[in-house]
C-alpha positions in Angstrom: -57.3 5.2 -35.7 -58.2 9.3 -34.7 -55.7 8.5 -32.2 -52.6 7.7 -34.3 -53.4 10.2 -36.8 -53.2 12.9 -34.0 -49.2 10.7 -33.1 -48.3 11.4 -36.8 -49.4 14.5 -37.8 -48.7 16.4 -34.2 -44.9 16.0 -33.8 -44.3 19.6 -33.1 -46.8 19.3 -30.3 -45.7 16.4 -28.6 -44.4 16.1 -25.5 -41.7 13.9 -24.8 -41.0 12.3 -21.4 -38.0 9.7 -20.6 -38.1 6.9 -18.4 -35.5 4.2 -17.3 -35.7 1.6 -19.7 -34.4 -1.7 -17.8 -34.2 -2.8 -14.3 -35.4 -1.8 -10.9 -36.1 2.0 -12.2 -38.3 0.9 -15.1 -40.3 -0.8 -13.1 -40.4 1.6 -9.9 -41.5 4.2 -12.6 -44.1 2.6 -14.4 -45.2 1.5 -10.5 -45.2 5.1 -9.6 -46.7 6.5 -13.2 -49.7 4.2 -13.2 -50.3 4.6 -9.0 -51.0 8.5 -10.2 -53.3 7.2 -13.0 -51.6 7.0 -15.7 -51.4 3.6 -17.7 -48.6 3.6 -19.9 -48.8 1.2 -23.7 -45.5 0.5 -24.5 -44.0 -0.8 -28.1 -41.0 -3.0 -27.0 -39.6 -2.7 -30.0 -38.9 1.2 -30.6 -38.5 1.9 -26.7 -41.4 4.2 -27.1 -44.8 4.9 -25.6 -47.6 6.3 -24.8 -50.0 7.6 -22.0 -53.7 6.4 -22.2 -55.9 9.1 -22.9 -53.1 11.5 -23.5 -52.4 11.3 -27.4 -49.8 14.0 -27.8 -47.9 12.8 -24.4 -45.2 10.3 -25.8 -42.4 8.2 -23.8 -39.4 7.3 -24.1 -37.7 4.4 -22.6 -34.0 5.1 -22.6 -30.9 4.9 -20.4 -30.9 7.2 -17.3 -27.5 9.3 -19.2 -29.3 9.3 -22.0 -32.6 10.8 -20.7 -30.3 13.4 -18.6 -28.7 14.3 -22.1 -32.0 14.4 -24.0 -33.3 16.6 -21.7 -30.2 18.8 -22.0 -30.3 19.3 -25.7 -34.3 19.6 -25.8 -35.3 15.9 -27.4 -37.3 15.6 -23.8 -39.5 18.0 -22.3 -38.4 16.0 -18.9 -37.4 12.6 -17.6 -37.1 10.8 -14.1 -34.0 9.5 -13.1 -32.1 8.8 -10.1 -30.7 11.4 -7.9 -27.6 9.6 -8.3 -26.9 9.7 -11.9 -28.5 13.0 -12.2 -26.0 14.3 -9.6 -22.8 12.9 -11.1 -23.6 14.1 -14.5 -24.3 17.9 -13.8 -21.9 18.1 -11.3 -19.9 20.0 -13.5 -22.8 22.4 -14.5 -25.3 22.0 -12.0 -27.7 24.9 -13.2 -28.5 23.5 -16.7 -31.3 21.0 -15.1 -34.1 21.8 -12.7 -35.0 19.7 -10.5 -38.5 19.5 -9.7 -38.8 16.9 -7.2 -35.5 15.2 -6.1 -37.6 12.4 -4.2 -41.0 10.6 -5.9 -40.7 7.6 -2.9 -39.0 4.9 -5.1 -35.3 4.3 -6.3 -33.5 4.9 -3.3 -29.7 4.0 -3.2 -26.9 5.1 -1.6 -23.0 5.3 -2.6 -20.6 3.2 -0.4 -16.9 3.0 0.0 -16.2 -0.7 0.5 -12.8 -2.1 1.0 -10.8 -5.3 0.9 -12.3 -7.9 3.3 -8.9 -8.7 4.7 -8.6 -5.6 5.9 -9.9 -4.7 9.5 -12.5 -2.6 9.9 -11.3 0.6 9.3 -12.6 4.7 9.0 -11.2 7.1 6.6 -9.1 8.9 9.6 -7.6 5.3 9.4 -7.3 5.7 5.8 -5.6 9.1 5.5 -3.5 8.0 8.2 -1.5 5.5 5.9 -0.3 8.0 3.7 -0.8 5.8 0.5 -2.2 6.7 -2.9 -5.3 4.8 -2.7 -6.9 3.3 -6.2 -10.4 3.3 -6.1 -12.3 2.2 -9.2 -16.2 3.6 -9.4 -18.7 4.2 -12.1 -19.5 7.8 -10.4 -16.0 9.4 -10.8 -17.4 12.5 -10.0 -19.2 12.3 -6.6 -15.9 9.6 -5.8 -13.4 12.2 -6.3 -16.0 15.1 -4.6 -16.3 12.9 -1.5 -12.7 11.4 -1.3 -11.4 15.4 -1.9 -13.7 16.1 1.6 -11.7 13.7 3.4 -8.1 14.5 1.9 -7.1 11.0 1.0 -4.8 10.4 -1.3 -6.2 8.3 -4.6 -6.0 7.6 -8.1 -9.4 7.4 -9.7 -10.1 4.6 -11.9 -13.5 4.8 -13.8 -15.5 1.7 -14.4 -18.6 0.4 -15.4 -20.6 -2.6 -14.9 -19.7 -5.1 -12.0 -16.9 -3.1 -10.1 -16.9 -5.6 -7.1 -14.4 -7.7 -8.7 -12.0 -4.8 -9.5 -9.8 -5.0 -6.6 -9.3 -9.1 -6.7 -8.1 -8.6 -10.3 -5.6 -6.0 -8.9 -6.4 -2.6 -10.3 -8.2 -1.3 -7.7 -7.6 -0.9 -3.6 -10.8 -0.1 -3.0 -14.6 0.4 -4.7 
């Protein structure tokens, strides 16, 4: 009971860390969290929890955007995320995070340009070469437009979220 007493009546004092809150991230984290030693309790139900032994540490399960943008506006003292998301939302305004350490082992992805599959294998040159306004749907309009702007192709960027694979069979995208 000391415990929760010190959680109630130390809210200035707390510190507040985000983690992922679903899917190969969550996991990874709490993988990487409790391989340092730290055991995390979690209440499902709020999204919040706590390090053992460390009563004024608290965490926060949230959505990687979210924990970027609570980080921003001071709700978290710090959160981990993936280089990926982190990247395409301070692209913008890339000094208002620091990054301490842009790689803890886990969460690696990578961003790919994938095209129809009745269409040969082909390179950007090939790409550029058609002289076509391309429209490429992605849920990382930023880095898409940063990396298609390196290659001067011509595009249209549609944002999207969620499965994207299936954008250019229902016709509103060329390529993902």
């Amino acid at each position: 009971m000391e415990t929760n007493s010190i959680r109630e009546n130390s809210n200035s004092q707390l510190v507040r860390i985000g983690i992922p809150s679903k899917g190969r991230m969550e996991s990874e984290t709490q993988e990487f969290l409790n391989s340092c030693g730290f055991k995390i309790r979690r209440n499902r139900q709020q999204y919040i929890g706590w390090l053992e032994g460390f009563p004024n540490i608290q965490i926060v399960f949230q959505r990687q955007k979210d924990i970027i943008n609570g980080v921003l506006n001071g709700n978290l003292a710090f959160g981990i995320v993936g280089v990926d998301i982190l990247t395409e939302s301070t692209l913008k305004d890339p000094g208002k995070i620091v990054i301490i350490n842009d790689d803890l082992g886990f969460g690696k992805c990578t961003l790919e340009v994938s095209i129809p599959e009745n269409w040969k294998e082909i390179t950007m040159k090939d790409l550029k070469q058609r002289k076509q306004i391309f429209r490429i749907a992605s849920k990382f309009p930023l880095l898409t437009k940063a990396f298609f702007d390196r290659h001067e192709l011509n595009f249209e960027l549609i944002k999207a979220e969620g499965t994207i694979e299936v954008a250019p069979t229902l016709g509103y995208s060329d390529i993902i």
